[in-house]
C-alpha positions in Angstrom: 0.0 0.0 0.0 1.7 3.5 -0.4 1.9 6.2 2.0 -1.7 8.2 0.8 -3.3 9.3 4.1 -6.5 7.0 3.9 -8.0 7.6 7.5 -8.4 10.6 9.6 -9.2 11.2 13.1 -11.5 14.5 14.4 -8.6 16.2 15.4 -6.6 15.5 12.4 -7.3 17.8 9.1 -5.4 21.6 8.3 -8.2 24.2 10.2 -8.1 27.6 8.6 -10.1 30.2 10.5 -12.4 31.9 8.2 -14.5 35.2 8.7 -17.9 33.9 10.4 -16.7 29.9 9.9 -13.8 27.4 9.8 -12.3 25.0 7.1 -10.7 22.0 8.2 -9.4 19.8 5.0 -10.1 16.2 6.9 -8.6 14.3 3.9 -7.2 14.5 0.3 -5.7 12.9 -2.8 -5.3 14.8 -6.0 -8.3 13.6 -7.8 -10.8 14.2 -4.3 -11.0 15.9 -1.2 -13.0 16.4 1.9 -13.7 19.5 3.6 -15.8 19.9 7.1 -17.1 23.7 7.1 -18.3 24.7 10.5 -20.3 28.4 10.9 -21.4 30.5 13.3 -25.7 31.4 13.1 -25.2 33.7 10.3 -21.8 32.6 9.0 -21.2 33.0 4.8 -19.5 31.7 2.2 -19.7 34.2 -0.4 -21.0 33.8 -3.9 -18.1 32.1 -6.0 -17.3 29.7 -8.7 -14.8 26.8 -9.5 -13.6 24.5 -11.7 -14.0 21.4 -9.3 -17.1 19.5 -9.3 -18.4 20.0 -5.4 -21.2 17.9 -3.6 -21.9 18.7 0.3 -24.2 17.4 3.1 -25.7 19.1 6.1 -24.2 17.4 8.9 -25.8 20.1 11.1 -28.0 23.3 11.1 -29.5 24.6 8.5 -28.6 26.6 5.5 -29.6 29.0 2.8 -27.9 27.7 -0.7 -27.7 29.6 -3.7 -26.9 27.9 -7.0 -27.1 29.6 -10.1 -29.5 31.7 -8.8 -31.5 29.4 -7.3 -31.7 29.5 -3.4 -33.0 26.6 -1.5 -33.4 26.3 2.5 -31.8 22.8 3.2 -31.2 21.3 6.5 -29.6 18.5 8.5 -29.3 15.2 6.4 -29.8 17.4 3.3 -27.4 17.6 0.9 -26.5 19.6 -2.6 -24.3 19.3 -5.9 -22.7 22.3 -7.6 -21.6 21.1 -11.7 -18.5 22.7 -12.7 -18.4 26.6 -13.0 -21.7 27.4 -11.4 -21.6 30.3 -8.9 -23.0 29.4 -5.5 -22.6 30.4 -1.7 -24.4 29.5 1.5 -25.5 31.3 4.3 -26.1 30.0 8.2 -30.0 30.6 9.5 -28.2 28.9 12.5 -24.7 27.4 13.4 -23.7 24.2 11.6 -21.6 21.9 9.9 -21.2 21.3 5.9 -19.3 18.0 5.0 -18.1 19.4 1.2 -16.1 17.2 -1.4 -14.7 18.3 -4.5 -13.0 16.4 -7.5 -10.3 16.9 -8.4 -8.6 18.4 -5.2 -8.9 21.5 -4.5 -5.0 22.7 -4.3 -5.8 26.3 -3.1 -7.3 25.0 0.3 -4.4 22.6 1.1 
């Protein structure tokens, strides 16, 4: 087997403190990665776009999500996909958890 990180613990991943939220990269390989994004009631992630094919579950909370100018209110156990290029954000309606991945990795989190 080769040395790829396979497994990770909950207090392994890179945490980056973020304005209203954190990023913690929990594991990755060049063609995926997964990402835990914890925010505060209120918390954003801003209206953006990507080349990286991104799906994400609500592990907790709830959440407005825009995609392509489509907002939806999904909650825990929900879960969204955003194709390739499509701008899309979130916003809090109270604190929680997104569990994100995106193919291929994305190198500017790591």
């Amino acid at each position: 087997m080769t040395k790829q990180k396979v497994f990770a613990l909950p207090s392994e991943g890179k945490v980056t403190q973020l304005d209203g939220s954190s990023r913690r990269v929990i594991l990755d390989l060049p063609e995926l990665m997964l990402v835990e994004f914890t925010f505060d009631k209120g918390g954003i992630g801003a209206l953006h776009s990507h080349p990286h094919l991104q799906t994400s579950y609500v592990a907790e909370g709830v959440f407005e999500v825009t995609i392509d100018g489509v907002t939806e209110t999904i909650g825990k156990g929900g879960a969204y996909i955003v194709p390739t290029g499509l701008v899309h954000g979130v916003k809090a309606l109270e604190a929680g958890k997104l569990i994100d991945s995106f193919t291929p990795r994305r190198d500017d989190f790591l």
